[in-house]
Each structure stands twice: as C-alpha cells, then as structure tokens.
N, C-alpha and C positions, 0 to 999 in steps of 0.2 A: 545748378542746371548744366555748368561746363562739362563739368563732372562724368555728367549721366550722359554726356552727349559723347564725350572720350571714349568712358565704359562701353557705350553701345558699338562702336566703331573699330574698339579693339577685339570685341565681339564679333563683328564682320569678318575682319581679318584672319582670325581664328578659325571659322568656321570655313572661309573660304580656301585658307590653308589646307585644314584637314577634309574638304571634298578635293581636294587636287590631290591629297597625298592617297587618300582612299582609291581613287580610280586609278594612279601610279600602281597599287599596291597590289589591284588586284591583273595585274599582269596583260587587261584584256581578254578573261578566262569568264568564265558561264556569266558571270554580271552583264560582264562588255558584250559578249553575244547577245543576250536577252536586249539589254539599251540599244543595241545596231540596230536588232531585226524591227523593235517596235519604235525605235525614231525614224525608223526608212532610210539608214546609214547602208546596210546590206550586208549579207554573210563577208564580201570581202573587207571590208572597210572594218571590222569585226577581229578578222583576224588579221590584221594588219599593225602597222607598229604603234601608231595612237589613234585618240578620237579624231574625226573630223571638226574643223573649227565651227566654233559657236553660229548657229541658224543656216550650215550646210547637210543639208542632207540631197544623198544622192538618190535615185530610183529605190522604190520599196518594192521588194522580190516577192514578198509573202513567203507565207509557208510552202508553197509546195513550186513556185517559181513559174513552171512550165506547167503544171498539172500533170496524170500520169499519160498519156498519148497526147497524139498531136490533136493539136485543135482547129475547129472549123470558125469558129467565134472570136475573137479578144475581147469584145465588150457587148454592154447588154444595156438594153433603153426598155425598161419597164411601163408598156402605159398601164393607167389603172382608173377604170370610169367606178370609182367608188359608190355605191348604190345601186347597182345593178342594169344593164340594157335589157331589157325587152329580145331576145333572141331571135321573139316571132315575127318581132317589127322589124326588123335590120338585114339579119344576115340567114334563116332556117326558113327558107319557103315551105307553105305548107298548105297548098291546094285545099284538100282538106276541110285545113278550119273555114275557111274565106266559103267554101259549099256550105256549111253547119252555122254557121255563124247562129247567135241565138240559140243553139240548141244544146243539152246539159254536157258534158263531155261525160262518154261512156263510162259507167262503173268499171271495168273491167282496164281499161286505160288510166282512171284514176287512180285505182286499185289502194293502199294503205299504208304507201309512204308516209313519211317525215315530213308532212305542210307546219306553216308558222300558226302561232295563236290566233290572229287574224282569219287565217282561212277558216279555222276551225269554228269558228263564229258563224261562217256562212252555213245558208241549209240550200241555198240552190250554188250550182258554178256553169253559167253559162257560157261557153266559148265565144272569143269574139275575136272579130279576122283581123289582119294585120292594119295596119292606119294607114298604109301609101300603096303601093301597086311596085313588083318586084319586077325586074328583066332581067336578060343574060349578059354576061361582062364578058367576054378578052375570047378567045381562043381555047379555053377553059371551060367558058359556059357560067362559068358560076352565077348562083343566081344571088341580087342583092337587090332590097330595096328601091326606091326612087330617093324615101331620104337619108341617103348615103352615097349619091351618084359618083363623088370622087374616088373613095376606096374602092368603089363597083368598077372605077375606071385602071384601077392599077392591081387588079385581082386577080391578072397573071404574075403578077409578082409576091404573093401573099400564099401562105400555107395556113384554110380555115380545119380548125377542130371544134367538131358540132355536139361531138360524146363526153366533154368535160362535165364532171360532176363531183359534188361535196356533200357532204354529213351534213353541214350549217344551215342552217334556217334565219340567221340572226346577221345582222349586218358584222358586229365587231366579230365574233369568234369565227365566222367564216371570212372575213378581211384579213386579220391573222393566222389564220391556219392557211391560207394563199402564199402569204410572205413568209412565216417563219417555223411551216411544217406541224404546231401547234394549236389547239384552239386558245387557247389562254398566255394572257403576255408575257413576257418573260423571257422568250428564246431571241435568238440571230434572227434578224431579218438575213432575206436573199442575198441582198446587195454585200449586208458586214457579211455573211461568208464568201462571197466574193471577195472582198476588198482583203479578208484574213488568209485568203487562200492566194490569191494571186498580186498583190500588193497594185502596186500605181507607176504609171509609164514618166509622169510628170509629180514631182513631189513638189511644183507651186499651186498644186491644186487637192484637192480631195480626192480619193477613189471613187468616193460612193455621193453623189448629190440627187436630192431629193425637191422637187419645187410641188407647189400646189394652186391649183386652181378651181373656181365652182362658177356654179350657175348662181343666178342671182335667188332663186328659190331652192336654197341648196340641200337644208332638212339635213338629213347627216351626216357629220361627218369626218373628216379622215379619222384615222386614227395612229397615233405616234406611234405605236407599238409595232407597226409594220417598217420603221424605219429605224428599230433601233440592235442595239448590238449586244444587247441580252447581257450572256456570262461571259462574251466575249469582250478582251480588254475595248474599252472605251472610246479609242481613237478610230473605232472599225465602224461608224455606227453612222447613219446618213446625216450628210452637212445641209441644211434647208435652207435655199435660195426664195427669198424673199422677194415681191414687189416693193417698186420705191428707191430713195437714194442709198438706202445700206442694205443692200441684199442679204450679209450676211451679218446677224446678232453680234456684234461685242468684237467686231475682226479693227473696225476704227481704233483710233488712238484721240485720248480724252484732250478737250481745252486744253491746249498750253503746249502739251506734249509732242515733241518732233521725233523723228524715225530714229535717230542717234540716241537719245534718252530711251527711247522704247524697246531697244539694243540692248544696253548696258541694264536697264532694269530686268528684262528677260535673262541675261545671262548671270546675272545676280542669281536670282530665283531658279536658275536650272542650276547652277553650283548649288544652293543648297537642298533643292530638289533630291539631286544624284547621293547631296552626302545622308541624308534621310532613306533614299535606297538601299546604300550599303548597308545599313545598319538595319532595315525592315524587311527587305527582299520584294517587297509589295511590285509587284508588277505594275497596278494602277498608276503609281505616280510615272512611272515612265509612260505612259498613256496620255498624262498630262503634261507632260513637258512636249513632249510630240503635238499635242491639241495647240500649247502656245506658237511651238514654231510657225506649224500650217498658218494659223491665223496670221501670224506676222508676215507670213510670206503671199498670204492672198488679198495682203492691202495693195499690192502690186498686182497679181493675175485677176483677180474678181473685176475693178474695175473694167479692164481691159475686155472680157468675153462679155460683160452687158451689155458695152455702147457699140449698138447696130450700126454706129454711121458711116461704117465700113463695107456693110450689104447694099446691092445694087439692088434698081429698083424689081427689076424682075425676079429676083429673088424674095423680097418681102411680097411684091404681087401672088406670089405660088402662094404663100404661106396664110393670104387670105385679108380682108381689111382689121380684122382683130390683132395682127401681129404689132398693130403702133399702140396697142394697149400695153404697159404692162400689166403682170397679174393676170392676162388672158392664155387658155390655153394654147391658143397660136404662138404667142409670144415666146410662151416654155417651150413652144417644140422647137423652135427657130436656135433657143441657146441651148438646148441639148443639144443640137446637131454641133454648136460651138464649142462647147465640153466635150464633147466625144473626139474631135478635132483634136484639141487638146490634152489630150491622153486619159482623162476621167473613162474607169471602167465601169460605172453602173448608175444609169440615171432611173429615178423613178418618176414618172409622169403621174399625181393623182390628178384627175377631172372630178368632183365633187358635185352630185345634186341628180343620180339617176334613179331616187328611189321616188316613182311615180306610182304609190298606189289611188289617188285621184290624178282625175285632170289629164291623164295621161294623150289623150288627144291634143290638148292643146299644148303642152310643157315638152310632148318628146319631139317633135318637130323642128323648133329649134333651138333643145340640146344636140340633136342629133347634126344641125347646120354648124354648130360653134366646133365640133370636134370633127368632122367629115375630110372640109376641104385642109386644114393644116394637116392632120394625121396622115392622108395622101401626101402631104407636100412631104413632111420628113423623110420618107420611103424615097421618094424623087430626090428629093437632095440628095438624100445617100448616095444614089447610087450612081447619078450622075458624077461625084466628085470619087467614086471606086470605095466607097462605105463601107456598102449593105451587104458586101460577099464576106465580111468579117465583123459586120457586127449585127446583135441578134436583135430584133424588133419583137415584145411581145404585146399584144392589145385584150384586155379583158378585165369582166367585174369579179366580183367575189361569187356571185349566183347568178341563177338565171331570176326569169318569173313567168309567172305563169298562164297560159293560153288561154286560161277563164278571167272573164271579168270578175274584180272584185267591186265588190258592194251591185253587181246586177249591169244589166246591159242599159246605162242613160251618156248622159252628156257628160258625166263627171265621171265617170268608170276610172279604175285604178288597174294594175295588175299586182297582184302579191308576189314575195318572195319565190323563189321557188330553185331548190337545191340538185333536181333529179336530173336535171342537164340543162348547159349553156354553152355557148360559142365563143369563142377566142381563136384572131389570127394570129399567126409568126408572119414575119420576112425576113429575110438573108442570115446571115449566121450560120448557114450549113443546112437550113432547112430545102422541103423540096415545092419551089414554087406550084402556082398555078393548080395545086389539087386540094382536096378538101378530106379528111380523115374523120373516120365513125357517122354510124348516122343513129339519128333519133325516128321513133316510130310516126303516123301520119298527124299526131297532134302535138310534136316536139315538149313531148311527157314524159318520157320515155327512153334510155339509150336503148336501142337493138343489135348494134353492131359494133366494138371495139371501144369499149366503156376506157375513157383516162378519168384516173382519181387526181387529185393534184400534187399527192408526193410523184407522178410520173414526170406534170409537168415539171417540176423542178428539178427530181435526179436527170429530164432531158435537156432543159438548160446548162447544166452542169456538164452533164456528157460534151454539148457544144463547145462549151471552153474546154473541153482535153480533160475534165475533171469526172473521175470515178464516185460518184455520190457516197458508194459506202466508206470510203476510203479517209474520204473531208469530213474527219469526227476533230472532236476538245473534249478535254476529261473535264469534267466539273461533278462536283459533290458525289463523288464512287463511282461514276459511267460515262463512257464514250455517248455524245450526244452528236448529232448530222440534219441538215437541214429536215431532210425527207423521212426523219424521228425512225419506226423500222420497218418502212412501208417503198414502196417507189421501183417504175419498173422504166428503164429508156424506152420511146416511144418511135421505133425503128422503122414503123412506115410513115413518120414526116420528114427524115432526113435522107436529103439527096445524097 
C-alpha cells in the first residue's frame, strides 16, 4: 500500500513537471492565446511574458472587444413571459374587437395562415374583447390596459413593437428560434453570443445570467435550450441563479473543505487540465478550467448580490410586495438591476405560466399584476441611478394569441396560440422612447404596416451593442453560423 501510494505521488510530480514545462515550451504562442482569450486572461496578458497566477483572471475582452462601431448599449436585460401575453389584452387597442365581440372574425381577416392544432379543431372562432378597459399613458398617448397601469405609467419611456411576428405555432421551436435564430436546439443563445462577442466587465461574475420564475399554474415550461451555448465553447452559455440558500448549483465547497484546499485542489487539476490541452488542442477543456475558476470566484461575488439587506425600503417598495419572496419575479428583477450594477452583460428574465388557453379571465389578471408593477420598477431604477441610456431592456413572449375565443365565448374561454403578430417593448439602449413601431390590422390578426421578423429583432439588439450581426459568425462543421442564421434586417425606426 506504501508503495502505491509513493508511485502515485511520484506520478503527480511528473505530470505536474511536464504541464509546467509544456506551457514554458510553448512560448506563449497560439495555445497561450487560445487559454488567455477563453480563461478571460485577455489578448494582453497573452502576449505578455507568462501566465497570470493561478484563479487570476483579468476582464474577458471577447472576440471582437469593442464590436465594429460605437455602441448605444453595453448590456442587455432579456425579459421573457414564456407562454405567451394575450397582445389584445395588454398592450394592441383594438376598438374593433370590443364593438364585435361574439361575432365570427371575418374570413377574409382570418384568411389561411399557420394556426396551431388546436385551432384547427375549432369550427366556429368567435372574437372576444379584451378582459379590462384600456386608456392613454404619458405624453405619447399610448394606449395600455388597466391591467398593466404601471408600464402604462412609464410608457414614455418604452419603445412598443406591435408588427413582430414568427413562423412558430409551438411553444419550444418558437421559444428558441426567439433566443437562438433557430427552430431546433442546438445553436447559441442571444446572451453566449453576447457573452462570446464581447466578454465580461467583471470576471467575479458571469456574463451571461439567466434566473426563472412562474406562476403557480404554470403549464409550460422554460426551456434550456434558450440559454445555452450550442457549438459555442461551453463557458459562454447562461449561468442560472437559483432560489433559496445556493443560488448557484455546485459553486459551494463540500463538508470539510475550506477555500485554501479548494485552491490547491483547483490548481492541481488546471496543471493537469492544461497538460491534456497541449497534447489534444481541445479547446473544451479550456472552457472548463475557466467554468472552475468563475465558480471559485462566485463563492465570494454571488453571495454578496443576493442579500438585499443593503436596499432601502423605498426601493424594495418600487419593486412591489413580491420582491421579499425569493423565486418571485419581482425579486429577479430587483438582482438584475444588481448584476448589471455589476458588470454582468446579459441577464435573461424568464416569467413562466402565460399560456392561457382556458380560464383566461380569471389566470391573466393576476399574471398580469405579478409582472406589471416590478417590470415598471426596473425601468425606474435604471434610470434613476443613469442605467437605462446604456443598457437595453427587452419585454416579450415567443408568440402572440389569438383574438378569437378558444373553445367558444363561456366563462372558461382560452386564447390559442397565435404566430401572425405580437407586441414587445424596448427601453433605453439607444432605443427611441415614447413611440410605438408597425401596426396590426383592426382585429390585431394581421401586420399591415412594418412587419419585424425576429432575426430583425436580434440583428437590432446586436446593432445596439456596436455589433454588425452579419459579421458575429463561428465556423463549426463547414459554415460560418450567426445568431440571425441568413435572415435579419436592423430595425431603424426604433432607434433614437
């Protein structure tokens, strides 16, 4: 047993030898490049005379640093009501329906789109008017709901798009073709091409954080493939903050183990990590020695940005009485505004549980209160602390649905899916408040006027950060691949 225990140790040695003589050897030359850029060392530190010591990494530059022009944006807060809002009930006045109500909506309006299975079931579709009574907000006019009166109050500060529309019919392949330019899983979400293109302000934190929350009747939901980092190397790909005492999966250290052990075992394992590099070129494993570091270094930053008890009260006031929940979406908006504080470039907000095809009277009312007053407050926070003029706010589902009652006009009415247009706001990031872009025909059926597909909305995200959409490709398996796949036009009447 002495023996094997010797053997094993003179084995250490050995190995730890030859990763030190290996990374000596290779001068700092294309290996050492590749290991800076993807541990977040940086092109200088790269071409500099050695590595940086063990669990320091400096600012991650990303690929393209600055992007190609100047930018209006530096970061981006994703929200994402997964399941779909009702368009007709919230934010797409429409006189119209609310005169018709009960009555079939016009063939000729309906006409021979893409409905889901569901609809196709139905032999009648009778329109039915929106569930609350809408008014004018700000200076602007815009018209919004009664239940939504918070964003309705800060809707001079909001740029609404009424003409978005999708291919999807289906919750998952229209949830990820939103995030990752594709119907089918497997690509870059939004966030890892951000996080791959423009690296991180703070390397104690994540670029990309992703948190989630639902309603208690929540029926579908998220789906991971909107958060992950496809064929992009690994470490790009959204970190999910958690409710509860460990927010983030596997970042603690086990029974017994103290931060100086957790140290020397990490750099154990990145000495033989590196010396397995040399010799495979695998970029992965450099993905995951970067994956160890962050976590090591967020058993310090993570706690710190969850405990509120640094926020005054009028501040959690704004934020609404759900903010002392965790797991509430109040609560997620309140520490995004604390990650973005923090140099995190891409938070993704899911709200979980908008797919009301019953009940919808009684279930969207208050979904619609749980996300209203925090979603307002975030905006306000921004912008009071000088945010919102540089970081982009997006609000929106994967689809709309649709102006006809499903299953018929009773007390249990639903709305169906529905792909042919839906509404999403921006704020700040370079957008042009206070106006509203495309409109839909008088039964919000319909675009009529300035149709956005959703590779626009993303090559305009992108534009926002300084970044050229065609330009932000990865070769993988024969072809330059880009979020906006070979579609996507910037959408130049919401930017101020």
């Amino acid at each position: 047993m002495h023996t094997e225990v010797k053997m094993t140790e003179e084995k250490r040695q050995q190995l730890i030898a030859m990763s030190r003589r290996a990374m000596l050897g290779t001068g700092m030359g294309l290996g050492g490049i590749a290991m800076a850029e993807i541990l977040g060392t940086g092109a200088a530190r790269a071409a500099g005379a050695g590595a940086a010591p063990a669990g320091d990494a400096g600012p991650d530059m990303g690929k393209l640093a600055t992007g190609q022009f100047p930018a209006r944006a530096k970061r981006v807060i994703d929200i994402h009501m997964k399941g779909s809002v009702s368009q007709v009930d919230t934010f797409d006045y429409k006189p119209e329906v609310i005169k018709r109500h009960g009555q079939e909506i016009p063939p000729s309006v309906k006409g021979h789109g893409k409905i889901s299975a569901m609809s196709n079931a139905q032999s009648s579709f009778p329109l039915m008017r929106p569930l609350a009574d809408f008014k004018q907000y700000g200076q602007s006019g815009r018209w919004v709901s009664d239940l939504m009166p918070h964003i309705g109050a800060i809707s001079d500060d909001l740029t609404f798009i009424h003409s978005i529309w999708t291919p999807q019919v289906n919750h998952d392949p229209a949830d990820i073709l939103l995030h990752t330019g594709f119907q089918l899983a497997g690509r870059p979400a939004a966030g890892a091409w951000v996080n791959y293109a423009l690296g991180t302000d703070n390397s104690n934190m994540p670029a990309y954080v992703v948190m989630k929350s639902q309603f208690q009747a929540a029926g579908v939901g998220a789906t991971q493939a909107t958060w992950s980092a496809g064929f992009l190397p690994s470490n790009h790909q959204g970190v999910e903050f958690r409710s509860g005492n460990s927010p983030v999966l596997y970042v603690e250290n086990p029974d017994g183990m103290g931060r100086q052990e957790r140290r020397a075992e990490m750099d154990f394992i990145g000495e033989l990590s590196r010396t397995q590099y040399q010799n495979s070129g695998d970029p992965e494993i450099l993905s995951k020695i970067a994956q160890y570091e962050m976590a090591y270094r967020m058993q310090d930053s993570v706690p710190e940005i969850t405990d509120l008890s640094d926020e005054p009260d009028y501040i959690l006031n704004m934020y609404g009485p759900q903010v002392h929940h965790p797991g509430t979406f109040a609560r997620n908006c309140l520490l995004t505004r604390r990650l973005i504080e923090r140099g995190v470039k891409y938070v993704n907000l899911i709200q979980v549980g908008w797919d009301h095809h019953t009940g919808i009277a009684r279930r969207h009312p208050p979904d619609c209160w749980a996300v209203d007053q925090p979603s307002a407050a975030l905006v306000q926070d921004l912008k009071q602390r000088g945010l919102l003029d540089d970081t982009l706010v997006t609000w929106k589902g994967e689809f709309g649905r649709t102006v006809y009652a499903q299953g018929g006009i009773t007390e249990n009415s639903g709305r169906d899916h529905h792909g042919g247009n839906f509404t999403m706001w921006m704020a700040g990031g370079g957008t042009k408040p206070g106006t509203a872009y495309g409109v839909t025909d008088d039964f919000s059926y319909n675009v009529v006027e300035n149709p956005v597909e959703v590779h626009d909305m993303n090559a305009t995200m992108l534009y926002l950060l300084g970044i050229d959409h065609k330009q932000l490709t990865y070769h993988y398996q024969g072809r330059d691949f880009r979020l906006t796949d070979t579609a996507g036009k910037v959408i130049q009447g919401i930017i101020a």
